[in-house]
C-alpha positions in Angstrom: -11.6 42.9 12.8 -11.5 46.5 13.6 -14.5 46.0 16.4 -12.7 43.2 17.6 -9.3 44.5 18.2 -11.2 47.5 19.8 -13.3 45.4 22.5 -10.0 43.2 23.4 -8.3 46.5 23.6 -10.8 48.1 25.8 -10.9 44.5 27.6 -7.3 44.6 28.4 -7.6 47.9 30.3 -9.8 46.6 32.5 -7.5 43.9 33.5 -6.7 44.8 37.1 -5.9 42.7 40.1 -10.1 42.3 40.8 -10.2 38.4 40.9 -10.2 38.7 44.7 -10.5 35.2 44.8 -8.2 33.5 48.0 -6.4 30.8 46.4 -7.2 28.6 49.6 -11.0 28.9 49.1 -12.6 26.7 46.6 -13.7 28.6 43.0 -17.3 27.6 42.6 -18.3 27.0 39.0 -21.8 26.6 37.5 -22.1 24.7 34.5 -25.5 25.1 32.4 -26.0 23.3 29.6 -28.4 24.5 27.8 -32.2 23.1 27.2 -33.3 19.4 28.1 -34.4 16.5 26.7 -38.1 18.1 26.3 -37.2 21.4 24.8 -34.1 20.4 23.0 -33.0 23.5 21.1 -31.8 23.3 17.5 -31.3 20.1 15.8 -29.1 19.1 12.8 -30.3 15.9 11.3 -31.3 13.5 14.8 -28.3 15.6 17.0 -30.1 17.6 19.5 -28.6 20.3 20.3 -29.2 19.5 24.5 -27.3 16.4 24.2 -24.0 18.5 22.2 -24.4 21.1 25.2 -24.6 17.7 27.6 -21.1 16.7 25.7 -19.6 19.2 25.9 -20.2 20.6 29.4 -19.7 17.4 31.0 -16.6 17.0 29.8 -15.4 20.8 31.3 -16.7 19.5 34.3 -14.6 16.2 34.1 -11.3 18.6 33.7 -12.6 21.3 36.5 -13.4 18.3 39.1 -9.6 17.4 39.0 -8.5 20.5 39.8 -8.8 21.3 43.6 -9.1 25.2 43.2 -12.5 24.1 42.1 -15.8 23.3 43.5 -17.7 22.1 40.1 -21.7 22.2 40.1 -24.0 21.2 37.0 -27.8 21.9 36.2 -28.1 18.4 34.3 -26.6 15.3 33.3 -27.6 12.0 31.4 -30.6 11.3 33.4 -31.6 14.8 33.4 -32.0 17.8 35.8 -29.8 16.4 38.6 -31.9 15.8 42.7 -30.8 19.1 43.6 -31.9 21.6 40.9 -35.1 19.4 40.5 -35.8 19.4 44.0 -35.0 23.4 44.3 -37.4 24.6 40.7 -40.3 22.8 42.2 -40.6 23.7 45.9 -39.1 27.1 45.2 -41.5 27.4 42.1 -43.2 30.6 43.9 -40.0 31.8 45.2 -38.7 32.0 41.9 -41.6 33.7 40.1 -41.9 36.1 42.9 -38.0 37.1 42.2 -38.4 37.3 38.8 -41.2 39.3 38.7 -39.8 42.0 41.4 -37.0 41.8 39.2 -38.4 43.0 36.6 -40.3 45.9 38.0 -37.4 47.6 39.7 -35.9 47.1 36.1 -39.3 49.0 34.3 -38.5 51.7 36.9 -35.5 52.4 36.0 -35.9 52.7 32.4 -38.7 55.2 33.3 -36.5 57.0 35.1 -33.7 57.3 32.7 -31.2 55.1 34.7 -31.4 52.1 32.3 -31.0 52.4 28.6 -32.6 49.5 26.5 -30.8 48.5 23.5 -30.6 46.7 20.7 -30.0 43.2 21.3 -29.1 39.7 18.8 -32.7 38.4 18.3 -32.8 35.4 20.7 -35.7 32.9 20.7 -38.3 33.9 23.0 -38.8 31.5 25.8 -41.0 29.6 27.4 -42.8 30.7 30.6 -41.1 26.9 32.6 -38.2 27.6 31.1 -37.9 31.0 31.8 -38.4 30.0 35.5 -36.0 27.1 34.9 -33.8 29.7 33.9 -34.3 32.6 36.9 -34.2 29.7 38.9 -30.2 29.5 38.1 -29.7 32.5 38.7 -31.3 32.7 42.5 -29.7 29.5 43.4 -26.3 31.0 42.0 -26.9 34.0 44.2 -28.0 32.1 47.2 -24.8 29.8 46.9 -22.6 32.5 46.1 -21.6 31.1 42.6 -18.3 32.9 41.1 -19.1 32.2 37.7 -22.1 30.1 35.8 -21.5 29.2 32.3 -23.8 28.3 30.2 -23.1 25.6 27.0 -24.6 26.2 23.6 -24.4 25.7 20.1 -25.8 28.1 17.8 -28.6 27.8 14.7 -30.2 29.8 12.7 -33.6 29.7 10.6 -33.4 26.6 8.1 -35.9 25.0 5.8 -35.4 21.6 7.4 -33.4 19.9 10.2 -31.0 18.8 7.3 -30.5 22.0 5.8 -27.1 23.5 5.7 -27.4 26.7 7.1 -24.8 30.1 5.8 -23.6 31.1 9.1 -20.8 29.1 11.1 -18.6 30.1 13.5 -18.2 31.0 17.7 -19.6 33.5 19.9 -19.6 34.7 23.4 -21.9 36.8 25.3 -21.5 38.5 28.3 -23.6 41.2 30.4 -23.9 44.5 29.1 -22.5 47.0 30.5 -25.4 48.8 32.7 -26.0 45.2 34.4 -23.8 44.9 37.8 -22.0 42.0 37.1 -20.8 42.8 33.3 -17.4 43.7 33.9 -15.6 40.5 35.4 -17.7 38.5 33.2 -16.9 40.3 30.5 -13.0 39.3 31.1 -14.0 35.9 31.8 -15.1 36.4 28.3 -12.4 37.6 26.9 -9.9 34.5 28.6 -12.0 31.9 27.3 -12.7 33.8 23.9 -7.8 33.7 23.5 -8.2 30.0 23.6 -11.0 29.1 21.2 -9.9 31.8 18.9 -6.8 29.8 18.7 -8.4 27.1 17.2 -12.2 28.2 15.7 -13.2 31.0 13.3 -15.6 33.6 15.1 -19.3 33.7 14.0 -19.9 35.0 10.5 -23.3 36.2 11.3 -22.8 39.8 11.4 -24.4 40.9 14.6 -21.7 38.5 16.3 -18.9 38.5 14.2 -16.8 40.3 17.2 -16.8 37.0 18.8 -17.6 38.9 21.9 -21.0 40.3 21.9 -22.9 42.5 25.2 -26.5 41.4 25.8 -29.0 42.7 28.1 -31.9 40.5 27.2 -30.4 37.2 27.9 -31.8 35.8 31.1 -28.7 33.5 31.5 -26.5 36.9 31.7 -28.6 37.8 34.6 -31.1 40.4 32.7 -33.2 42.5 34.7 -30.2 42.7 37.1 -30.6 39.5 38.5 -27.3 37.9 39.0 -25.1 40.0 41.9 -21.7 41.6 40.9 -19.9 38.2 42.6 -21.8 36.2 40.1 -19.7 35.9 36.8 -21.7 34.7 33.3 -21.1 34.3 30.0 -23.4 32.2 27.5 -20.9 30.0 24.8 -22.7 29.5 21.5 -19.6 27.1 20.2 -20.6 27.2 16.6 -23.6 26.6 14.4 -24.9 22.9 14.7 -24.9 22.0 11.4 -20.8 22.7 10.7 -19.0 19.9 9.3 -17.4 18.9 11.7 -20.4 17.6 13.8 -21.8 15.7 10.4 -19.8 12.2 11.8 -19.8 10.7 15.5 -15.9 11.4 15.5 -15.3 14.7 14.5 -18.0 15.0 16.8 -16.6 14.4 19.7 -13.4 15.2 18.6 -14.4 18.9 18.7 -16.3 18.0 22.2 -12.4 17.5 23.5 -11.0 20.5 21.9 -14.0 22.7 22.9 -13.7 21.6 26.2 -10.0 21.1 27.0 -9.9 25.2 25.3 -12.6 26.5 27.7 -11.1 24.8 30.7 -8.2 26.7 30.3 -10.0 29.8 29.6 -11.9 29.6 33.4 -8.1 28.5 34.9 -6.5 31.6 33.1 -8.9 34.3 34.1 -9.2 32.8 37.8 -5.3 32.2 38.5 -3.6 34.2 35.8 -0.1 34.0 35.1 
């Protein structure tokens, strides 16, 4: 509690008029949710983790689309990667490789040179090498159409012994960039908005590298890692609880959490982009 209060703390210093946003102009939103129908991510029982991220992001971009302060773009829906980003990983394939790979030697550079401190991260799930170009992919298109925030839909796991195991952990977290990466700190107080509302209503993670509920990561491609996403370009990475919780055990607490989730977030984004 004590790491918590201090991160919203140092958090709330940070909140200065920087959301230079004209209220004229059209917020453009990003919404990822995470993995597809081939690589799936964790599964409790048969629900697939994609198809909760589907849920759940499709329904913040129902709420977003009736706002007209937003311009609402997704990676996916039912039928899967929509025209656009399909169209965009595969002639852009080379593009995309090249940029990560440039990427990631000015990076190397600068952690020989002392200007870049690695550290510690959560252990994520190493990716594959398609989805890893799926994934720097997002972040050049988000760059090339000037993106003010991508937002990326998860649910969390943890080692089981089978997909009907009952895992220990439960609970929310949020990531943002770490601090040495250019566009941590307005992502970090996007963070922090949409972090007030589902804290109203869900416990934070129990896991103990995440138990702040708001955790900094420099290894999460989705964040922009490697420097990838420009200062303009806003990101946090959800993890909305651990897929086995009881609440996602029946079709209608299911969903009912889908709504709550969703409606909560959605007024995270509005708060941080036109506070009161």
């Amino acid at each position: 509690m004590k790491k918590l209060l201090l991160i919203l703390t140092f958090l709330t210093f940070l909140v200065i008029p920087t959301t230079s946003i004209k209220a004229s102009v059209p917020i453009k939103i990003l919404l990822v949710p995470g993995h597809d129908d081939e690589i799936w991510g964790a599964q409790y029982g048969n629900v697939k983790e994609a198809a909760m991220n589907l849920a759940v992001a499709s329904r913040i971009y129902g709420l977003l689309k009736k706002d007209k302060r937003f311009e609402v773009h997704i990676t996916r829906n039912t039928d899967g990667y929509t025209k656009e980003f399909l169209d965009y990983f595969s002639s852009q394939k080379d593009e995309i490789i090249t940029f990560k790979e440039n990427a990631k030697k000015e990076m190397q550079a600068k952690i020989e040179t002392g200007d870049f401190l690695e550290k510690e991260n959560v252990d994520h799930n190493i990716v594959s090498a398609n989805t890893a170009i799926v994934l720097y992919g997002i972040n050049k298109w988000a760059n090339e159409n000037k993106m003010d925030a991508v937002i990326h839909i998860h649910f969390n796991d943890y080692p089981r012994a089978t997909k009907w195991t009952i895992g220990k952990y439960r609970g929310f977290v949020i990531y943002f960039p770490d601090g040495q990466l250019a566009n941590w700190k307005e992502s970090s107080l996007l963070a922090a908005d949409i972090f007030t509302q589902l804290r109203k209503k869900y416990v934070t993670s129990t896991y103990k590298p995440e138990m702040a509920g708001l955790t900094p990561d420099q290894s999460l491609i989705a964040l922009g890692s490697n420097d990838t996403l420009e200062v303009s370009v806003r990101s946090v990475l959800i993890e909305y609880s651990y897929i086995y919780e009881k609440k996602f055990r029946n079709y209608t607490t299911r969903h009912q959490a889908y709504n709550d989730m969703s409606n909560l977030t959605t007024v995270g984004i509005k708060n941080y982009f036109f506070p009161k």
